[in-house]
N, C-alpha and C positions, 0 to 999 in steps of 0.2 A: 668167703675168703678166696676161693680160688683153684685150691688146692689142696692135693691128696697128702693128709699128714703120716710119718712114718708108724709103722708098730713096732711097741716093745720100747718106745721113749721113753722112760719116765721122768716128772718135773722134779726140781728140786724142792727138800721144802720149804714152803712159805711162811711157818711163822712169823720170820723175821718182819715180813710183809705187809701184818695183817694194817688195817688203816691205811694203807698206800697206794694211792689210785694206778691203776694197770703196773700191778708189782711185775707181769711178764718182760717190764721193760730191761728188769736186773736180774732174770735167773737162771741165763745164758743154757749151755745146752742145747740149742735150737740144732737143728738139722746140718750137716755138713759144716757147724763151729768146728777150725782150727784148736786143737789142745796138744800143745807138747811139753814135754819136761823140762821145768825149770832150772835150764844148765846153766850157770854161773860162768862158762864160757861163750857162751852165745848172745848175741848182738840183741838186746830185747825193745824191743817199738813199740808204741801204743798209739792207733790210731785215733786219735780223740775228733768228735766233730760236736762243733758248738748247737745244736740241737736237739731236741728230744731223740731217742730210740727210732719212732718211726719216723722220722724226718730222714736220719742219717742214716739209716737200714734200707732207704729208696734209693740213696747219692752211688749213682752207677760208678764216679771215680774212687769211692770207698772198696767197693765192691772187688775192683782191678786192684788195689794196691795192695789190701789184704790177699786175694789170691797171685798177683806177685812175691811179697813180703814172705809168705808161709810156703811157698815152694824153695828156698834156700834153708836149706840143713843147717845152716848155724847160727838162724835168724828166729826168734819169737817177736809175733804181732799180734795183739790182741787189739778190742776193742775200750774205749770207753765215749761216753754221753753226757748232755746236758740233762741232770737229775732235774726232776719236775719239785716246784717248791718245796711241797710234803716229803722228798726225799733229802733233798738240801738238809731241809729243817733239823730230819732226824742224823744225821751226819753230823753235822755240826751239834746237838743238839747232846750224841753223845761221842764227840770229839773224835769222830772215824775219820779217816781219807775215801776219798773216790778213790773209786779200784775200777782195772778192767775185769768183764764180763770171764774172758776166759779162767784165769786162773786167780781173779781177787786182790791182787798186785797193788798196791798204791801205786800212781800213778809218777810219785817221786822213785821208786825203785827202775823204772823204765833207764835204757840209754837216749832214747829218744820221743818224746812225745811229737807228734804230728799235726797239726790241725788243716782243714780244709776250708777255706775259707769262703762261702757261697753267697755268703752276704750279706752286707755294712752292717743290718741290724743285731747281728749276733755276735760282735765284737766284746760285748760287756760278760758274755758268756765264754767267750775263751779266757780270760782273767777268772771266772768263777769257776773254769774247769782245773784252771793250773792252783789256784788256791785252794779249793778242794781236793785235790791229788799233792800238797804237799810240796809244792814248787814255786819256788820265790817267782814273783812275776814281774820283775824288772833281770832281764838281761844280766844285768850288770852285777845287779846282785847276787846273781849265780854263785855257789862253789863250787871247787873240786864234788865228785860224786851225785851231783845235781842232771836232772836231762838237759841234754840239748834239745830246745824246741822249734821244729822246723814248723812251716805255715805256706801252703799254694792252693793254685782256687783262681777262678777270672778276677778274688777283690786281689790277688795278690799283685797285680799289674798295677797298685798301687798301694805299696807297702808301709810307704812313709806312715799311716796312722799309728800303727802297732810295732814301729820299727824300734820300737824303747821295750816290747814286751816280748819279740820273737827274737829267736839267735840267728836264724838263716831262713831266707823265703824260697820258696822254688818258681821261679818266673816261668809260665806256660807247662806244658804238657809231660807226667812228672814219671811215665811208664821207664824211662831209660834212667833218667837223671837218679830215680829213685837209690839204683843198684849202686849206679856212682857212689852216692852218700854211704851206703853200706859199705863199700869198700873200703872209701875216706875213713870212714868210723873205726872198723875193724883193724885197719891198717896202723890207728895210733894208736889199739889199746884200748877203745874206749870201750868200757863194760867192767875195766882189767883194772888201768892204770887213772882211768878216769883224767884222761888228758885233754881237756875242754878247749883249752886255746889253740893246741895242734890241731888238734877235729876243725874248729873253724876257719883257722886260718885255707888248711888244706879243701875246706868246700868251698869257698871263696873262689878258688879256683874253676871250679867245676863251669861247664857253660851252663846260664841260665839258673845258678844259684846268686841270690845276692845275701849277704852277710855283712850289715849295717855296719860293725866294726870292722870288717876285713874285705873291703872293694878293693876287687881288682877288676882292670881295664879290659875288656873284650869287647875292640870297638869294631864297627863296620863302617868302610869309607865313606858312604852317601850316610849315616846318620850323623858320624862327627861334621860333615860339611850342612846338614841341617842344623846344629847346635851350634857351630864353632861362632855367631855372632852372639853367644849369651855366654860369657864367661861365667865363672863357676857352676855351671849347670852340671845338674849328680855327678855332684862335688870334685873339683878339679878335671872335668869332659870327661866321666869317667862313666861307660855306661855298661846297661845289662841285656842281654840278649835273650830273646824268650827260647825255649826248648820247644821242638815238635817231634814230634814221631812221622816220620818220611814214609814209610811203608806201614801203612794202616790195614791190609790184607796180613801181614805177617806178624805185628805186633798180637803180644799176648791179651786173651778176654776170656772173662773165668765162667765157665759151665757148670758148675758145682759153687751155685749161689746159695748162700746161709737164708735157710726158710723160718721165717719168727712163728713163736707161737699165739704173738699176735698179725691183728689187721694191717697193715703199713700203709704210708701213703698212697705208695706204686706197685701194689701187693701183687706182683707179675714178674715175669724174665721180661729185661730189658733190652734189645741188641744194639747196639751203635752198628750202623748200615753206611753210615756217613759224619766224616767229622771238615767243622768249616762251612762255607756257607756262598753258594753261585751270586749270592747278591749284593750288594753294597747301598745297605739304605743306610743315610747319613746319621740318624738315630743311634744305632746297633751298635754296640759294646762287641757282643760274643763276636759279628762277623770277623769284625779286627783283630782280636786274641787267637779263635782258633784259624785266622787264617794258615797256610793256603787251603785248599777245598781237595778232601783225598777220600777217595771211594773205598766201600769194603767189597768183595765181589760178590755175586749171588753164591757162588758156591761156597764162601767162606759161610756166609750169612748161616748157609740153610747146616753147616756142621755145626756152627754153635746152637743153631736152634735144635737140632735133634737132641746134641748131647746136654743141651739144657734141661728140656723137657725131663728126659731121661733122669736126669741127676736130682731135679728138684718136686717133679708134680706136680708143677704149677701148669694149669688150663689157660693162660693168657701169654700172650708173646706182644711187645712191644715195639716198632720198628722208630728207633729213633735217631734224632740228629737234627741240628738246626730248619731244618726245611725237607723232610722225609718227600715231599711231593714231590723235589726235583732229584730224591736218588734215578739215576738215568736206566737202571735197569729195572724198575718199582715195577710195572707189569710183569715181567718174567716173573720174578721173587714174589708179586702176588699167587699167581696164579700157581708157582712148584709149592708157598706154604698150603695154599688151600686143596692142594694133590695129596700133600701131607700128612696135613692135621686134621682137615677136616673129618676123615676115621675116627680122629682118637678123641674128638671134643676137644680141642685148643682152637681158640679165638686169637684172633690178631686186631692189635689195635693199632689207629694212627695218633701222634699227637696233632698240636696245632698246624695247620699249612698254607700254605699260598693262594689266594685265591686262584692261580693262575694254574696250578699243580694239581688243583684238582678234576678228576673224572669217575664220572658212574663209573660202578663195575659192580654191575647188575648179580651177576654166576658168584660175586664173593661170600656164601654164607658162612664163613668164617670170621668175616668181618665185624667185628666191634662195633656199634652202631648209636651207643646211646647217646650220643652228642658229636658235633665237631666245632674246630675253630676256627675260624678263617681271623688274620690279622690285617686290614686295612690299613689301623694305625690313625689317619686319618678323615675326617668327611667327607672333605669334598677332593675332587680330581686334581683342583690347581696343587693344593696342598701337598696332597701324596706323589705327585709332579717335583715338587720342592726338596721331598723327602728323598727322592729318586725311586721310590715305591711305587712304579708306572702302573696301576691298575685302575680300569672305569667302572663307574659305577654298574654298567649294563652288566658287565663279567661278573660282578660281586652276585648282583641277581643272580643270574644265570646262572652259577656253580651253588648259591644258596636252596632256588630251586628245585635245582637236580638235585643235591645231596638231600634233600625231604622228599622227594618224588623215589629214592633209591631204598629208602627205611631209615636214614639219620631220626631220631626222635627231636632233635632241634640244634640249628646253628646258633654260635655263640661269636660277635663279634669284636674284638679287641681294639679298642681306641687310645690314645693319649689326646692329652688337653694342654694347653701351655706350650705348644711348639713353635718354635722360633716362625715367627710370619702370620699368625695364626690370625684369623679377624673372627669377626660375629657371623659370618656368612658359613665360616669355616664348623663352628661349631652348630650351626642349625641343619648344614648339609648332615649332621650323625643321624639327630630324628627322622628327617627327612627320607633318610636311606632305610634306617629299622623299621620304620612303619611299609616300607613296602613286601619284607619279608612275613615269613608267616611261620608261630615256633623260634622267635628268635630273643636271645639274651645278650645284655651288653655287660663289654667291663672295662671301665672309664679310668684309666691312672693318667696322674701329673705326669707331665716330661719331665726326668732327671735327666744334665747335659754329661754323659758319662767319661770318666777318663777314657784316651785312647779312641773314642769313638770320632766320627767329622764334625761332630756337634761339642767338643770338649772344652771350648773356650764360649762359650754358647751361656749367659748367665738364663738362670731358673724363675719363672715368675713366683712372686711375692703372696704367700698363702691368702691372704683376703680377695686376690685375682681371682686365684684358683676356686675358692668358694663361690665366689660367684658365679663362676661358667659353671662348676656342676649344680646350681642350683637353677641357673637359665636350660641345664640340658633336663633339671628335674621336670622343671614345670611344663616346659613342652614335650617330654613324654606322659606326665598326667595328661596334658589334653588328649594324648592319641588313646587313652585309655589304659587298662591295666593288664593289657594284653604283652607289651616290652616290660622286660625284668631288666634292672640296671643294678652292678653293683659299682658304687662310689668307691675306689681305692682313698684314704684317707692323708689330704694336704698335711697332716701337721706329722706322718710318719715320713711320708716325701720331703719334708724338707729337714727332716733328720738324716736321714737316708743319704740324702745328696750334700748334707756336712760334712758324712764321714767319708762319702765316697772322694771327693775330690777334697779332703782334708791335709795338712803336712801332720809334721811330726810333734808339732803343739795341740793335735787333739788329739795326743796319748792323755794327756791331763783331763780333757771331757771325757771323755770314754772310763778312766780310770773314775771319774769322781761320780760318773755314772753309775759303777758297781757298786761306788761307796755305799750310793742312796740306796741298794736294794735295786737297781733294776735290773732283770732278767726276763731270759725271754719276748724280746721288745720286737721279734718275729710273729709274735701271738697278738692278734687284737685283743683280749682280755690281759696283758700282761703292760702292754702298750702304754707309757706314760707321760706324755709329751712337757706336763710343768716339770718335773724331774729333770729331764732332759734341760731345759729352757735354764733351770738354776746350775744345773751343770756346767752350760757355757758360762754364766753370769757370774759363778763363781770362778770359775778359772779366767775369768776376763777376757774370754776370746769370743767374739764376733761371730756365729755364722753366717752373716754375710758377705764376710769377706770370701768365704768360700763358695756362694751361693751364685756372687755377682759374674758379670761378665769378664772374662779375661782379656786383657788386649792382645794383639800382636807379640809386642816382644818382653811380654811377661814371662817369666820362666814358671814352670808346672810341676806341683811337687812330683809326677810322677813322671817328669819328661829326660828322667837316665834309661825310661825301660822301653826296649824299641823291639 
């Protein structure tokens, strides 16, 4: 696991448990859990994310809000999770509510539930969160004494899907805007008077909240002059501006991370080193969102890392952020972690990176080494030329190489299939290229055209395409033998995926008739049910292709108020 657990913990009991696959998902107590006393004065939040324990126990943005949230004296924030079937089951089964972790709370007693939303597949689970916590899940049906449920995250730059089941979204980057909403809240009463229409109205306000019944207008002069030839666009030109954090060296980042008494997915300290992204490949969603590009410093970097360490136990440190390769001071910071830690046994990992970003660094045995990624994207030069991803095939080599010549135990290359331009030439240049590595793993997803990305009007190929290029990329890695491991991301979750992502507000009713059927978790390949899905649309009469197809020019986009 990683990490030095504390002495003198003890678990709580589990009978409750017994039959419950990994019941540690529910028995809170875990290491540096927030518990404070249930004041009937105090603003109480519950951060819900629509997936398992260890899913949401990795989400670095969880991690910051809880330890913003629980630093204000008159704030309780706990936790709660998407329950794994077998817990559902028993919930319902003997008519409980989901509760948060800390204090067991139904989820309706909160003033505000939270949700974070990371993506489209786990929409059917935020309706499973609110209906098991005890909270009508249409808005509207709300009453007095009910939460207010807010929802942000990169799907929330396009809210329109859920905008019948959330009361306010937070657009972009939520460390400021957070406290806003808490003031908002506090300031009408809510916890007290349970003044729900006050509360929204006044967040409404806020920059970068949008609140589907309460738009208010925070235009910027170059984007009303980019809309103003589509009348009614987000309704009556009325748009939403995303929130950023400008000083990313100063902004708060919590060192006293809650340690599970399980395994998690990213069972480590995480640091954000860099938030945004030096490059603009026309593909890329996140570049867009967290634009601009803002540096953390080495010196901030290396306080959170000590008092991380310090705080939790954990032997891993993480250096992350959209493209960790081009943090610009990444040598310095390598080499003061490995002055550092290397004493005490902490390992530093990289995530994925650039091929371009990368360099041996022979002296790092601190270094994390059991795999890397490099993301081409895709085959051949002209293509990733097209993508504006300027990299040649010799560099791919050449950094592939060197990082197996350094101790990497194997590069892992990341492709898309179905890219705007894409020929038959383009998809034989992938084998082409992996067979000249040696230790190397593919992983092959459909191109979803993302909102907000330069590819957003960009329709999606037609799943029988798709099957077919990964079956022409199958057969020609069987010839080169069984030395390439390819894994197939699956066409038919991709073109669910890309329903919802660029969906309007008429797939609150798929999504809704989605949970009807029992589906959950549709994040899990085992959970995964694509006819479910397919009767979903069919029965609410809606098309995914209309969402799927190409957009024109001067079509309006459900998600073209958020700039």
């Amino acid at each position: 696991m990683g990490v030095r657990l504390p002495t003198g913990v003890g678990l709580p009991s589990t009978e409750y448990m017994i039959d419950i696959l990994k019941p540690a998902r529910y028995i809170n107590s875990e290491w540096n859990a927030v518990h404070k006393e249930w004041d009937q004065s105090a603003l109480k939040i519950a951060l819900a994310f629509p997936d398992v324990y260890e899913i949401g126990m990795s989400h670095l943005g969880m991690r910051i809000l809880y330890g913003i949230l629980n630093k204000e004296k008159d704030v309780i924030c706990e936790r709660a999770f998407t329950p794994w079937p077998d817990m559902e089951k028993r919930l319902r089964d003997k008519k409980e509510n989901l509760s948060s972790l800390e204090s067991g709370r139904a989820l309706k007693e909160f003033d505000i539930v939270g949700f974070s939303l990371q993506y489209e597949m786990n929409y059917p689970d935020v309706l499973n969160i609110l209906d098991l916590g005890g909270v009508s899940l249409y808005s509207r049906d709300r009453q007095e004494g009910e939460p207010i449920v807010i929802a942000g995250g990169p799907c929330a730059f396009n809210p329109e899907p859920l905008a019948d089941f959330v009361d306010a979204f937070v657009i972009g980057e939520a460390e400021e805007a957070i406290l806003e909403i808490v003031s908002a809240a506090k300031g009408e009463g809510l916890g007290v008077n349970c003044r729900r229409e006050a509360v929204l109205k006044k967040l409404s306000k806020i920059q970068g909240v949008y609140v589907p019944d309460h738009v208010i207008a925070r235009p910027k002069a170059e984007a009303i002059s980019e809309i103003a030839s589509f009348p009614g666009v987000a309704r009556n030109d009325m748009i939403v501006s995303k929130r950023i954090i400008k000083d990313l060296d100063n902004s708060f980042f919590p060192t006293d991370i809650i340690v599970p008494y399980i395994q998690i997915i990213h069972d480590r300290i995480g640091i954000e080193i860099m938030r945004g992204c030096p490059h603009q490949c026309k593909f890329c969603q996140a570049c867009k969102i967290f634009h601009p590009l803002r540096i953390r410093s080495v010196k901030r970097i290396m306080e959170i890392a000590e008092e991380s360490v310090k705080n939790t136990g954990y032997e891993e440190l993480s250096l992350l952020s959209l493209s960790s390769g081009d943090y610009p001071h990444i040598e310095e910071l390598a080499w003061k972690l490995e002055e550092k830690f290397k004493p005490l046994g902490v390992k530093v990992s990289l995530p994925s990176l650039r091929v371009g970003s990368f360099e041996e660094r022979g002296g790092m045995d601190t270094l994390k080494r059991a795999g890397l990624t490099f993301a081409p994207e895709a085959g051949s030069e002209r293509l990733r030329h097209a993508l504006n991803k300027n990299i040649q095939d010799s560099e791919i080599l050449e950094k592939s190489r060197a990082a197996l010549n350094a101790g990497w135990k194997k590069v892992k290359l990341y492709f898309m299939i179905g890219l705007p331009g894409e020929t038959g030439e383009d998809l034989d240049a992938i084998t082409n290229l992996a067979g000249k590595i040696k230790n190397v793993n593919l992983s092959v997803s459909p191109f979803i055209p993302k909102p907000h990305s330069d590819f957003e009007r960009e329709g999606m190929e037609g799943m029988e395409i798709l099957k077919e290029k990964q079956k022409r990329l199958s057969s020609r890695l069987q010839a080169k033998g069984s030395r390439i491991k390819a894994n197939f991301h699956s066409p038919e979750t991709a073109r669910i995926e890309g329903a919802l992502a660029r969906g309007d507000k008429n797939t609150a009713r798929v999504i809704l008739k989605a949970w009807e059927k029992g589906l959950r978790l549709q994040a899990w390949t085992e959970h995964f049910n694509y006819n479910l899905w397919e009767q979903a649309f069919q029965e609410t009469g809606i098309d995914p292709e209309n969402y799927l197809k190409k957009k024109e020019a001067g079509e309006i986009l459900p998600w073209g108020f958020i700039v």
